[in-house]
N, C-alpha and C positions, 0 to 999 in steps of 0.2 A: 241351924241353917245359916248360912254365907248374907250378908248382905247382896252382892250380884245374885245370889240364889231367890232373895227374896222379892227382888226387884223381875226377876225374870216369870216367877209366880205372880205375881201382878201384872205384868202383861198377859201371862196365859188367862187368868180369871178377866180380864176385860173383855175378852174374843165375845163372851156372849152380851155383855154391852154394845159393844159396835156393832153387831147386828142388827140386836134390836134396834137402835137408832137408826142404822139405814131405812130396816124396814116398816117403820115410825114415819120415815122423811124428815128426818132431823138429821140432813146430810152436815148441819154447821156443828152440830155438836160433836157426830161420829169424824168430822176433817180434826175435831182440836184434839179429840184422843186418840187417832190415829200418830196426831202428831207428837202429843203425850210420850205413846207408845215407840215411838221410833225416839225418842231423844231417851227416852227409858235403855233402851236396849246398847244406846251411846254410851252409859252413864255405869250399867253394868258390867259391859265390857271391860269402860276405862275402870273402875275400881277393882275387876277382878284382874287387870294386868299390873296397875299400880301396885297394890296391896298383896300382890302373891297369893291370892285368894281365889285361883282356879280350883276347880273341883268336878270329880269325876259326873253329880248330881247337874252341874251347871253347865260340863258339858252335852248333855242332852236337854233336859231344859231350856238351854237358851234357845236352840233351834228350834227345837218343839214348837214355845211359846210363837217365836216368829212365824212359822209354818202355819201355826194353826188361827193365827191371825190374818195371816196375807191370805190365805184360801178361803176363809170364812167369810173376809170381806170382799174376795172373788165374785162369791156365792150370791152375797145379799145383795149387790148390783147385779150381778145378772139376774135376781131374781127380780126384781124392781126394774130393770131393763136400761138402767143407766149403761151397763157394758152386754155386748154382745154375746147368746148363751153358746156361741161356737170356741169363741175367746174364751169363756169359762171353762169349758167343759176340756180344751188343751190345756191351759192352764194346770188345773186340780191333777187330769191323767198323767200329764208329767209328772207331777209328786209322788202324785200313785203307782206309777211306773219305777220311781227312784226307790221310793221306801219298800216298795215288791221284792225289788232288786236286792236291797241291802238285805233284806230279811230271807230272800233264798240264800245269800252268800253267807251269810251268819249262820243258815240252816246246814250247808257243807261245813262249815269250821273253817271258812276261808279266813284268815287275818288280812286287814287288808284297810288304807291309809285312806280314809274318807276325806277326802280336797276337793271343794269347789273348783271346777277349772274358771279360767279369766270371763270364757261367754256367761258360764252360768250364775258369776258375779255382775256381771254384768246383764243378763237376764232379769235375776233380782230388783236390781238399780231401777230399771226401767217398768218393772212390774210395781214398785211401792212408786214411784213416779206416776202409773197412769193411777191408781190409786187415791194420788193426793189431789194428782190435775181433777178427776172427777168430781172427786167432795167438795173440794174448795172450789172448781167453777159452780157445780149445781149446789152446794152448800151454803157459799158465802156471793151469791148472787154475780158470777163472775162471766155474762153471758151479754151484757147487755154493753156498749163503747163506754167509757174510751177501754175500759181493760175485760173485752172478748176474749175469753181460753178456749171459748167452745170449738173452735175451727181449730184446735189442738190435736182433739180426742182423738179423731177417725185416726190423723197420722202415729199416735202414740198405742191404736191399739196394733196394727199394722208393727211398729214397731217392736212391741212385744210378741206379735204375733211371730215373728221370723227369729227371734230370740227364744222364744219358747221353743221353737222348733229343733233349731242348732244346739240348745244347751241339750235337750232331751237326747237325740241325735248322738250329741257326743257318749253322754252316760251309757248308751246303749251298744256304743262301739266298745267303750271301756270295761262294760258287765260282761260284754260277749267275749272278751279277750281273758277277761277272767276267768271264765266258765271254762274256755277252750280250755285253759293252762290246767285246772281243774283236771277236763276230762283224760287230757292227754298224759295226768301222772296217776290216774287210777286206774 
């Protein structure tokens, strides 16, 4: 196994650590592996583009790990009530709706070039952002002057909330477009 391979397995094995820390209330500990993890995922990328060391293994892996990080820790704030369960529950159904998607389209034999569009990179962005804003304001005590992030939150869930929306939105224009091309050559 790849170094980025192995590094990207260690992100996915922490997912059930940062849980538990959330749901512990050890939001300081779960913000530094959060951040761990994200400079992880930096770190495997750049060694697997330096090094020529892409791999068919890493490329699902590395999304996987991320994915099942970012929703897990969806999860365990909304279950702890740090984030709201309406925001949650758009959030995950989006994925769920993506990976549904992919996996009927895989189930036709559609070949077909999986690219993030610009929103749903920028989706992302803002979804490990209100992420970090959470842990580290309720984590690392960041609530109280001179440096208040709490009057952040409401705006940044709002924020992903309408990026969630658009990015899903789009995938759904693009799976249906598929589909049509699909039915219209069988």
């Amino acid at each position: 196994m790849s170094i980025p391979n192995i590094i990207s397995m260690g992100r996915l094995l922490s997912v059930p650590l940062a849980v538990w820390l959330i749901l512990e209330g050890r939001l300081d500990w779960a913000f530094w592996l959060f951040i761990a993890a994200g400079l992880s995922d930096a770190v495997d990328g750049f060694i697997a583009r330096s090094f020529r060391s892409r791999t068919m293994l890493g490329g699902f892996l590395d999304p996987i790990a991320d994915k099942a990080l970012l929703v897990s820790v969806y999860l365990a704030l909304g279950h702890t009530g740090y984030l709201p369960l309406w925001l949650v529950i758009l959030v995950v159904f989006r994925d769920i709706l993506i990976v549904g998607g992919v996996l009927l389209l895989y189930t036709l034999k559609e070949s077909f070039a999986m690219q993030p569009s610009f929103i749903s990179k920028v989706n992302t962005t803002v979804q490990i952002a209100l992420v970090a804003l959470v842990l580290s304001t309720f984590g690392l005590g960041l609530t109280e002057p001179p440096v208040d992030l709490a009057w952040i939150t409401p705006i940044m869930i709002w924020v992903v909330t309408v990026t969630t929306v658009w990015s899903g939105l789009g995938y759904v224009v693009t799976g249906s477009r598929l589909l049509n091309r699909l039915g219209g050559t069988k």
